[in-house]
Structures are given as structure tokens and as C-alpha cells.
C-alpha positions as CSV (number, residue, x, y, z in Angstrom):
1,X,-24.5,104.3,-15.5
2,X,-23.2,101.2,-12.5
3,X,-27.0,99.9,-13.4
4,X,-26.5,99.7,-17.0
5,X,-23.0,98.0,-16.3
6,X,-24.2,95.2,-14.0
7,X,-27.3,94.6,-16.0
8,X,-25.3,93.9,-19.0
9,X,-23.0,91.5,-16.9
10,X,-25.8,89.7,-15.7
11,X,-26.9,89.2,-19.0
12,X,-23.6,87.9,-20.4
13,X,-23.4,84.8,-17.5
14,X,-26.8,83.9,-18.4
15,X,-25.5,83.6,-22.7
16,X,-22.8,82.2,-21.2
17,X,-24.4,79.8,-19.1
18,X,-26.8,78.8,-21.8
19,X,-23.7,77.7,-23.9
20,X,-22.4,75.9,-21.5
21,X,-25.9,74.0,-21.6
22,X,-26.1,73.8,-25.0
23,X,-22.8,72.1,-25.2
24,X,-23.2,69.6,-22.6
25,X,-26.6,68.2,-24.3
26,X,-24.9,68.1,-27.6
27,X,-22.3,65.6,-25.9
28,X,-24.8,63.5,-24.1
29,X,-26.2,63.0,-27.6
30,X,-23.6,62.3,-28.9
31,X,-21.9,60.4,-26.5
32,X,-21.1,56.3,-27.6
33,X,-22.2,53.1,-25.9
34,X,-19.3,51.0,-24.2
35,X,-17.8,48.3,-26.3
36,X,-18.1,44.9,-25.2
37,X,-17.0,41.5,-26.2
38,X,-19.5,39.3,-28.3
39,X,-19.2,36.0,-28.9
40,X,-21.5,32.8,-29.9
41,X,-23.1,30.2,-28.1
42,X,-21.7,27.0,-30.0
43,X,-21.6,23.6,-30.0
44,X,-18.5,21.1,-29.3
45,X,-17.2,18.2,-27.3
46,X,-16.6,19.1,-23.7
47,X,-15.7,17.7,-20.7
48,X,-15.2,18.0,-16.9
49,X,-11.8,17.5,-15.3
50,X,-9.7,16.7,-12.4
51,X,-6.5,17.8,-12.2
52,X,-3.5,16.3,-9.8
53,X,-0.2,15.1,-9.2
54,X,0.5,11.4,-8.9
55,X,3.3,8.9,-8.9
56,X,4.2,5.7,-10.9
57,X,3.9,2.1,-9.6
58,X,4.4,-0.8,-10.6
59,X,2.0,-3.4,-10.5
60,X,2.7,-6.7,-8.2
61,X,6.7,-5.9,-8.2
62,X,8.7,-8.9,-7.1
63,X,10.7,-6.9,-4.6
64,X,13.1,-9.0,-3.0
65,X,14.4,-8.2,0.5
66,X,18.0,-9.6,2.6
67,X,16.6,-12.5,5.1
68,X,19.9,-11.9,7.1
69,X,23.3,-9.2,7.7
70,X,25.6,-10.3,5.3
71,X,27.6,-9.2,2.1
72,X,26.3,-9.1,-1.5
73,X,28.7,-11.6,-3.1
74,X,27.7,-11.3,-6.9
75,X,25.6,-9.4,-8.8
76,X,24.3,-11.2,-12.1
77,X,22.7,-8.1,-14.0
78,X,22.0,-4.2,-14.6
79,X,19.4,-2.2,-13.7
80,X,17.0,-1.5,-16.5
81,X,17.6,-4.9,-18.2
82,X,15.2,-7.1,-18.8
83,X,15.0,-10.8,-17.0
84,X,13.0,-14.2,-17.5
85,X,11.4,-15.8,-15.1
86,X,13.8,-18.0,-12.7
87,X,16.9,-16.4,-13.6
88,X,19.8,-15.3,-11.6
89,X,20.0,-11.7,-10.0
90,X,22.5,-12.0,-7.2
91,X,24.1,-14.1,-4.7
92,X,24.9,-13.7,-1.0
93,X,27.2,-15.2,1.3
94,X,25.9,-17.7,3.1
95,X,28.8,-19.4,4.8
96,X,27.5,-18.3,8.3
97,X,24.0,-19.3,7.7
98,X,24.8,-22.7,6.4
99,X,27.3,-23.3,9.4
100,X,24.2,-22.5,11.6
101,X,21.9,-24.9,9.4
102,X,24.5,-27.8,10.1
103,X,24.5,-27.1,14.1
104,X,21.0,-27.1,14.3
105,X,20.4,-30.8,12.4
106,X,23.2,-32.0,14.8
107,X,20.8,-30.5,17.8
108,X,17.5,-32.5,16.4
109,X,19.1,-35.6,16.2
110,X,20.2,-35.0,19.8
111,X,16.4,-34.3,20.4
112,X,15.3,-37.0,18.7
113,X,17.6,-39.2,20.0
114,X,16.4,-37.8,23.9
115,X,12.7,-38.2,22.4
116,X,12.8,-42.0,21.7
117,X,14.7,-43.2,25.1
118,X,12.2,-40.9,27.0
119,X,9.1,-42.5,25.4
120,X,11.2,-45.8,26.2
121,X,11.5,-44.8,29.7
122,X,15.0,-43.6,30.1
123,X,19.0,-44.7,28.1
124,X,18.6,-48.5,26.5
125,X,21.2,-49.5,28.2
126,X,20.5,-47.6,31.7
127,X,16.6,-49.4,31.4
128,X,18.4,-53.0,30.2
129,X,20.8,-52.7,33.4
130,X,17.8,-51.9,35.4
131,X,15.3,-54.6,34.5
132,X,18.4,-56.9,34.2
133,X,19.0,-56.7,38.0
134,X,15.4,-56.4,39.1
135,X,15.0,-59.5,37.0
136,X,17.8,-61.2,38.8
137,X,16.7,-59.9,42.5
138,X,13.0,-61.2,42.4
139,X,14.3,-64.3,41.3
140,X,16.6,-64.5,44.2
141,X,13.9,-63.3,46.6
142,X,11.6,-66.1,45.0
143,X,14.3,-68.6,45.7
144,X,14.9,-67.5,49.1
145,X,11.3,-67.5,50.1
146,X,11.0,-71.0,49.1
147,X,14.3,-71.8,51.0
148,X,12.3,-69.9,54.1
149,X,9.1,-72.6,53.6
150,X,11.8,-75.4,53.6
151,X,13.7,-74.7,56.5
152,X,10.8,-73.7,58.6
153,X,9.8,-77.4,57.9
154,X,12.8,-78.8,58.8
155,X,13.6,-77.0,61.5
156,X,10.1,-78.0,62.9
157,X,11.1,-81.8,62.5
158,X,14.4,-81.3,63.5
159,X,16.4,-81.8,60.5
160,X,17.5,-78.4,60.4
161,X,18.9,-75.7,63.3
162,X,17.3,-72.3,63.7
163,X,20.4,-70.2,62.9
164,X,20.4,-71.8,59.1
165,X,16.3,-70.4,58.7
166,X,17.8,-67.0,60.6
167,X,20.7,-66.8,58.0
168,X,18.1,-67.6,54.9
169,X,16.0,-64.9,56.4
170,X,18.6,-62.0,56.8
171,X,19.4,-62.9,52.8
172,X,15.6,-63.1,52.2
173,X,15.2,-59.6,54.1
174,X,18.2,-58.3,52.1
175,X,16.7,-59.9,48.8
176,X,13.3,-57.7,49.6
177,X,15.6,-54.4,50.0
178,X,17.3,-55.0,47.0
179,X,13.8,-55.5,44.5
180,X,12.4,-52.1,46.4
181,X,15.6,-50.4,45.1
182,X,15.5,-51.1,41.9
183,X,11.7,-51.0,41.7
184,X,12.5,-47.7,42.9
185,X,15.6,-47.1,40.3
186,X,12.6,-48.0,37.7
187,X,10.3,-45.5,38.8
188,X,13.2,-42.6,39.3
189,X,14.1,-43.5,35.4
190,X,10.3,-43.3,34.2
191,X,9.7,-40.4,36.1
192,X,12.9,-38.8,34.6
193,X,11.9,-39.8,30.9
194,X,8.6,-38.1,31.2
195,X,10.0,-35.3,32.2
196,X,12.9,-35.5,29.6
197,X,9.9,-36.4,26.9
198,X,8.7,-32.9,27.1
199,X,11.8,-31.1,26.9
200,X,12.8,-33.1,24.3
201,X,9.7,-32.6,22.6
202,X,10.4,-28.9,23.1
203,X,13.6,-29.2,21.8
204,X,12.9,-31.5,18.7
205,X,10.4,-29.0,17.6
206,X,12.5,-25.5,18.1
207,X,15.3,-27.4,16.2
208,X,13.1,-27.8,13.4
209,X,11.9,-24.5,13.0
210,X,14.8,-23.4,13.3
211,X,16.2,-25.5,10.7
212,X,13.4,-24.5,8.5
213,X,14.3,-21.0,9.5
214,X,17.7,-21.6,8.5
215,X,16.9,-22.8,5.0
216,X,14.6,-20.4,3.7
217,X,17.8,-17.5,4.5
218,X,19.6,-20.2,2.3
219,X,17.7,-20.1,-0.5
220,X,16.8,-16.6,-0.1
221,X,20.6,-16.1,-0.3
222,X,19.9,-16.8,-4.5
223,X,17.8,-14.2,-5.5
224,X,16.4,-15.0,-8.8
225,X,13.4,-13.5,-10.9
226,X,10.2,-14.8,-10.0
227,X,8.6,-13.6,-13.5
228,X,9.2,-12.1,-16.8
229,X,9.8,-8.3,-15.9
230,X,12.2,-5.8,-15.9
231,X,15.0,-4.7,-13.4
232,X,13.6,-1.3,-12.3
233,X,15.9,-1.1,-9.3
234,X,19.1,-2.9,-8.1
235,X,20.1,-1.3,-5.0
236,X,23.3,-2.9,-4.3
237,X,26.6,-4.0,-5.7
238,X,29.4,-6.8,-5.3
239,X,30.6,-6.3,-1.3
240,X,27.9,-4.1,-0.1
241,X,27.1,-4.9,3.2
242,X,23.0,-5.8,4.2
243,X,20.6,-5.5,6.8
244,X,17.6,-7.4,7.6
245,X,15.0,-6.2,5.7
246,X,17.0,-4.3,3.3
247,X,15.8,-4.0,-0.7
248,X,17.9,-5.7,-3.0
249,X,16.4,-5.4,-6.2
250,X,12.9,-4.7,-7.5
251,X,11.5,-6.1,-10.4
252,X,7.9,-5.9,-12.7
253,X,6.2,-6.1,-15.9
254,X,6.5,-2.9,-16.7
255,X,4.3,-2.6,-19.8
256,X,1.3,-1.9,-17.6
257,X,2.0,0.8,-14.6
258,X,-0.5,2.1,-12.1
259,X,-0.5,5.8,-11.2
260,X,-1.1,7.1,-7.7
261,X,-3.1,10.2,-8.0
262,X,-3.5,12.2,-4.7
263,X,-6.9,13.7,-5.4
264,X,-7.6,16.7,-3.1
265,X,-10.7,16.5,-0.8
266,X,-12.9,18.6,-2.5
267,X,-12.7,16.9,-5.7
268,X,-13.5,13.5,-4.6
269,X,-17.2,13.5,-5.4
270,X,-16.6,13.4,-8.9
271,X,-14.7,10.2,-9.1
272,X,-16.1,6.9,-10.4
273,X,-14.5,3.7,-11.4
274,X,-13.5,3.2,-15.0
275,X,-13.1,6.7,-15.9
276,X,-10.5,8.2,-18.3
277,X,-7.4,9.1,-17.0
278,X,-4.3,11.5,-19.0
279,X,-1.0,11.1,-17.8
280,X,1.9,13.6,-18.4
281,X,5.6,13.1,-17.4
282,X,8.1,16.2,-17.7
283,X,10.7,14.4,-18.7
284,X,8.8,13.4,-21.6
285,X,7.2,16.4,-22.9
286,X,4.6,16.4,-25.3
287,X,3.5,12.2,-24.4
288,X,0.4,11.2,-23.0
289,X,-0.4,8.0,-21.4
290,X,-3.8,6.9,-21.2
291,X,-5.6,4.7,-18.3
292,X,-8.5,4.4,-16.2
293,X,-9.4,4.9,-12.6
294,X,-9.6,1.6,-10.7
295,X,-10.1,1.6,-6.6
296,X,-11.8,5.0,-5.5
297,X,-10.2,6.0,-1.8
298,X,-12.5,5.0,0.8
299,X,-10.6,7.8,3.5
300,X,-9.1,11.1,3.1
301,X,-5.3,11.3,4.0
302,X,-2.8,14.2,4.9
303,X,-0.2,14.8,1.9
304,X,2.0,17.4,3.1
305,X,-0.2,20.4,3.2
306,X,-3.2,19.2,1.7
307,X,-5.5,16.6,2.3
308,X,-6.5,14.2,-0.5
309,X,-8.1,11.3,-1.3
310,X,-5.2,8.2,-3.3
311,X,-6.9,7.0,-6.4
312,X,-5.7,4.1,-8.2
313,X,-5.3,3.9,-12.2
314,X,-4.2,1.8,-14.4
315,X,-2.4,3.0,-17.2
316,X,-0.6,1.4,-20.6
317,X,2.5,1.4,-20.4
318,X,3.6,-1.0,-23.7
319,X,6.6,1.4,-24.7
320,X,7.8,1.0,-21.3
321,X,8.3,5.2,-20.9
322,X,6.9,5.6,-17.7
323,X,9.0,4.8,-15.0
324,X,8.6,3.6,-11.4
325,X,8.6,6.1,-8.6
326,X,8.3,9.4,-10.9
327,X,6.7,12.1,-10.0
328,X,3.9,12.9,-13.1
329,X,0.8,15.3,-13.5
330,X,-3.0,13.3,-13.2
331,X,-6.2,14.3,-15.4
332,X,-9.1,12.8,-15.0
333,X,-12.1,13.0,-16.9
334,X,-14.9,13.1,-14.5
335,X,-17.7,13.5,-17.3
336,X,-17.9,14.4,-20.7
337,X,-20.6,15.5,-23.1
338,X,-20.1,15.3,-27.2
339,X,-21.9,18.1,-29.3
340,X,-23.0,19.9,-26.4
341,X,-24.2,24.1,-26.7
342,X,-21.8,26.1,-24.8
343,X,-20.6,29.3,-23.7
344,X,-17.3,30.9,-22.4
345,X,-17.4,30.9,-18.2
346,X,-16.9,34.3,-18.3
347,X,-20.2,34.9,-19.9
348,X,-22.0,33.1,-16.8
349,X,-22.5,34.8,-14.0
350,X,-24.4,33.5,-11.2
351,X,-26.6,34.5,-8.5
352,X,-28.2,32.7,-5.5
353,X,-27.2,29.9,-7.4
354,X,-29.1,30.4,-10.6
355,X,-26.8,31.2,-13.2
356,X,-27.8,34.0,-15.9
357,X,-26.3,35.7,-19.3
358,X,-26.4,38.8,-21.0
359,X,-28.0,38.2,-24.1
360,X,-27.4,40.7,-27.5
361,X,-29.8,41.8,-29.9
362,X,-27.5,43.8,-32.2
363,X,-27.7,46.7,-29.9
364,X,-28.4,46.1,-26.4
365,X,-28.1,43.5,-23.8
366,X,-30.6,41.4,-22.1
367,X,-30.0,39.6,-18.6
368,X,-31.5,35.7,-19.2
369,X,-31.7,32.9,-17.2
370,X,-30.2,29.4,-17.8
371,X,-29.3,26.6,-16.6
372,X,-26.2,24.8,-17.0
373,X,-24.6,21.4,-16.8
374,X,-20.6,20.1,-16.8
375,X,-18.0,22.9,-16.7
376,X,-14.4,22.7,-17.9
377,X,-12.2,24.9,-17.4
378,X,-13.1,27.6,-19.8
379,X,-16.5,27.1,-20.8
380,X,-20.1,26.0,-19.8
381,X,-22.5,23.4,-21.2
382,X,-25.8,25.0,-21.2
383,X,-28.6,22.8,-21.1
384,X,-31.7,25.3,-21.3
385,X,-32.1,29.2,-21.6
386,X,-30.0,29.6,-25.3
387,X,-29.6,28.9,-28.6
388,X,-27.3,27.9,-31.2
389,X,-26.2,31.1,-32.7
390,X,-27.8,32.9,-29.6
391,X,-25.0,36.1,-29.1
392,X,-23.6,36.4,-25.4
393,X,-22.0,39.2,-24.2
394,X,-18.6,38.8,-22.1
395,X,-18.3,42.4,-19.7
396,X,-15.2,41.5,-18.0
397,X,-15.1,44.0,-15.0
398,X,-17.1,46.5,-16.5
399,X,-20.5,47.2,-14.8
400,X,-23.4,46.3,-17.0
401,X,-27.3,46.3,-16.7
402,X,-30.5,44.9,-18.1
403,X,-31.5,46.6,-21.4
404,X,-28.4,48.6,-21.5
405,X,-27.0,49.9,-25.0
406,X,-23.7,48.6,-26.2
407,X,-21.2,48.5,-28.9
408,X,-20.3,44.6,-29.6
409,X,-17.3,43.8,-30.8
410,X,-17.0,40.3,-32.3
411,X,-15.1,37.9,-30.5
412,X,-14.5,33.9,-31.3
């Protein structure tokens, strides 16, 4: 009786089991393929980009800059407006400066004065007074040497005593002493001119550099426009005081800007001259400026965090929009290819740096090789490996394999 039981049991898990087997093979069987994004390989206009931040500049501003401390006496105009060539912008006082300017033509006259009775050998009237008595004391010592030849000739026939040739030759003796100092006076006054001829020299020329010195911060004292332009920035008013070296206004054509674009490091092998440039401001959503890159950065500087290379660009500017100093987003067109056959990146995948897609036949997927040439930021040129019309697949994160079965889906 237990034997019949447990051979019936046995029986039963083995029908059961067989069920269970039956089941699971119909499900394999029946089991879909995964679905998976299928798109084209097309053709269109693509290019390569760079993207950055930059900042507006104008191009040779006229940026004019206080000479000396003083206060703004008038201002002639507003910011933003537009100026011709030579005309007014503002005024300083110059009182102090001009004072200075009078003291130091007073000072080169005094040097030039010092200059000519140096190179004359001393005063006119000190060097008259002197070669007037020197004069007059080698005439008397003439006159009292020949007195000397007289008397000795008298005195030797008699007609004369000795104490009138000892009286001519104390005078005569005192006649020599008095030509030796002011022969002596000469030289003192010719050395002292020499000397006197270079500090006057000195002196002649610190007066006039100062004096030139002096009228340049006069003049500077009118700012006026040096060409046609706009005001982009007054940075004072009536009474403000300045400093040396202080802005006072800045001024420029505006109507062509340059941009500033702080290229980050890695991105610097793709620049070239002459390439086109997009410019877009927040403040003016919507507007594009276009331009080209000009000087390429020859170094690679910090800029806060990163490190970038500064590229130069010229942009238009004829509405006059952009302004100096704003902060605006760079694009630069590194290349560009028109009508080229391309694919989204996420169809690409690559591997040891061949690049490869999954090809679609209608039912399965096919790994094949291409190769591949500018990139932008959603698609691929490909230059070899496809076809126009060629199917791609796109797998996303799901795990995929040569020859495997899928369901496409039809994507654009």
C-alpha cells in the first residue's frame, strides 16, 4: 500500500516538472527582442566649436589719465555721448601748476644768465674791474722800470742820489706785487667761472626740463577728444579730487570692438587666425555679433581657477550694442564642413581609438568600423565606413552585441 503511495508521488513531480519545462520553452520562444533607437545617417552642415567666456574692448581707446593731484574743475559732457575730434571733455585746475611753470622760467634765466658770464670768465663788471686795474698796474710797472734804467744812469753820472733810484725801486717792487694780484684775481675769477659753467649748465638744463615738464601737466589740464568716438566712461565730476595717474575719461570708436576670449588650455590647438567667431551678451538676449579671431596667444595664463590661452577678435560692432568691459559668452568656429554624412555621438562608440557603429538590417545589429572627422557637440561627420540612408542604432546604457536581434524603433 506505502509503495503504491510514493510511486504515485514520484510520478506526479516528474508531470509536474515536465510542465514547468514545457512552460519555460514556450516563453523563451516567445520572448521579444529589446527595443532600440534607430535613426539615419544623414547629411548637413556641421561644424566644430569652441566655447568661452570673454570680455569687450575697445580698440585703441583714447584713455586720458590726471598728470598731477588736483581738482576736476569742469566737466564738458556725459558719458555715452558722442564727441568729435578735438573737442572739449573737462578742465582742471591748474593754478598751482602754472605758478610752478612761472618759477621755473625765472630759474633759467638765472641760469642762463650764470651760463654767459661763466663762459665770459666771471660778472662783466667784476672781469671789467679786473682787467681795468691790471691794465693800469702793468702800465705803472712799465713806467717805473723805465724810471729804474734812468736813474741808474744818472745816479752813475751823478746827476741823481741813490735814495731817489731806492724810492723808484720800493714803488717798482710794489708795482710788481700789485700785477701778481690781480693776475692772480684773474685766474681766481676764470677758475670760478669754469666751475660756475658747469653748474650752470646743470642748472639751465634741469630748468628746462622742468619747464617742459611743467607745460605738458598744463595742457594736459584740457582734456579734449583726440578722435571721433564715443564717451564710454567719464570717471569723475565737477570737484572730485585726482591722483597721479588717475582715469578721467575713456573714449573709442565704438562701432568696431574686440572681444577677449579666455580659451582654456586644452582647446588651444584648434585655433587659427581668421576664424569665425559668435558673440552673445545676456543683457541682449537673442543678438549675435559676428567677428573673427585675430592674434592667437603665444602663452598660457592663470584665470582664476583655470588656465587659458587670451585670444583676440575682432568683432562688428556698427549698432554700437556691445559695450566696453562686459562680461559676454565666446564661440568659435574651429572648422566647419557643408553637406557632410553624419551621425548622432551617441551612435559612436570607440575603442582603442577606432571608433565603430552598430549597423541595422531591419532586424539585427551589426558592429562596423568607421572613421570619423570634425565633431560638434551632438553629432559626428563620418568620413568612411557608412552610407547615406545607412540605419545606426543608438543603445543608450543598454548592453548590446554583434549580430544581436532587436526591435528598432524609428528615431529622427
Amino acid at each position: 500500500m506505502a509503495s503504491n503511495f510514493r510511486q504515485r508521488k514520484t510520478a506526479l513531480i516528474w508531470a509536474l516538472g515536465l510542465v514547468v519545462l514545457v512552460l519555460l520553452a514556450v516563453l523563451v520562444l516567445h520572448k521579444k527582442p529589446p527595443a532600440m533607437l534607430i535613426v539615419e545617417a544623414t547629411r548637413e552642415d556641421l561644424s566644430e566649436t569652441i566655447t568661452s567666456n570673454g570680455k569687450v574692448e575697445p580698440i585703441s581707446p583714447d584713455i586720458a589719465h590726471a598728470e598731477f593731484p588736483t581738482f576736476v574743475d569742469k566737466v564738458m559732457v556725459n558719458e555715452g555721448q558722442s564727441v568729435r575730434r578735438s573737442q572739449p571733455i573737462l578742465t582742471l585746475d591748474a593754478a598751482d601748476i602754472r605758478a610752478q611753470l612761472t618759477q621755473a622760467r625765472t630759474n633759467l634765466l638765472a641760469a642762463q644768465t650764470d651760463l654767459r658770464n661763466a663762459r665770459a670768465g666771471g660778472s662783466p663788471d667784476e672781469v671789467a674791474q679786473v682787467r681795468g686795474s691790471l691794465q693800469q698796474a702793468r702800465v705803472d710797472e712799465s713806467s717805473l722800470e723805465r724810471g729804474e734804467k734812468a736813474l741808474e744812469k744818472l745816479v752813475a753820472e751823478q746827476a741823481a742820489t741813490q735814495d731817489e733810484l731806492a724810492q723808484n725801486q720800493a714803488s717798482l717792487a710794489k708795482a710788481h706785487a700789485r700785477v701778481q694780484e690781480l693776475e692772480q684775481r684773474k685766474e681766481a675769477l676764470a677758475q670760478k667761472a669754469s666751475a660756475t659753467m658747469e653748474s650752470a649748465g646743470l642748472m639751465e638744463k634741469q630748468a628746462e626740463d622742468q619747464i617742459q615738464s611743467l607745460e605738458e601737466k598744463v595742457r594736459s589740464a584740457s582734456v579734449v577728444a583726440t578722435t571721433d568716438g564715443t564717451v564710454y566712461s567719464l570717471a569723475v565730476r565737477a570737484g572730485d579730487f585726482v591722483k597721479v595717474g588717475d582715469i578721467l575719461s575713456e573714449i573709442a570708436d565704438l562701432h568696431h570692438v574686440r572681444v577677449r576670449a579666455f580659451v582654456d588650455e586644452p582647446d588651444l590647438g584648434r585655433l587659427a587666425p581668421n576664424q569665425t567667431v559668435r558673440v552673445t551678451w545676456d543683457a541682449k538676449p537673442g543678438r549675435t555679433w559676428i567677428g573673427r579671431t585675430g592674434q592667437i596667444p603665444k602663452e598660457v595664463v592663470p584665470h582664476g581657477m583655470r588656465s587659458v590661452g587670451e585670444v583676440l577678435c575682432s568683432v562688428d560692432n556698427s549698432n554700437q550694442e556691445l559695450l566696453p568691459n562686459v562680461n559676454v559668452e565666446v564661440t568659435i568656429v574651429a572648422r566647419e564642413s557643408h553637406n557632410a554624412l553624419v551621425v548622432p555621438r551617441a551612435a559612436v562608440r570607440e575603442n582603442g581609438g577606432e571608433h565603430y557603429v552598430f549597423v541595422y538590417d531591419g532586424q539585427r545589429i551589426h558592429r562596423r568600423e568607421i572613421s570619423v572627422g570634425i565633431a560638434s557637440a551632438s553629432k559626428y561627420e563620418v568620413l568612411s565606413g557608412l552610407a547615406l540612408g545607412d540605419k545606426v542604432a543608438l543603445p543608450g546604457e543598454q548592453e548590446v552585441r554583434d549580430n544581436m536581434k532587436v526591435r528598432g524603433v524609428e528615431g529622427s
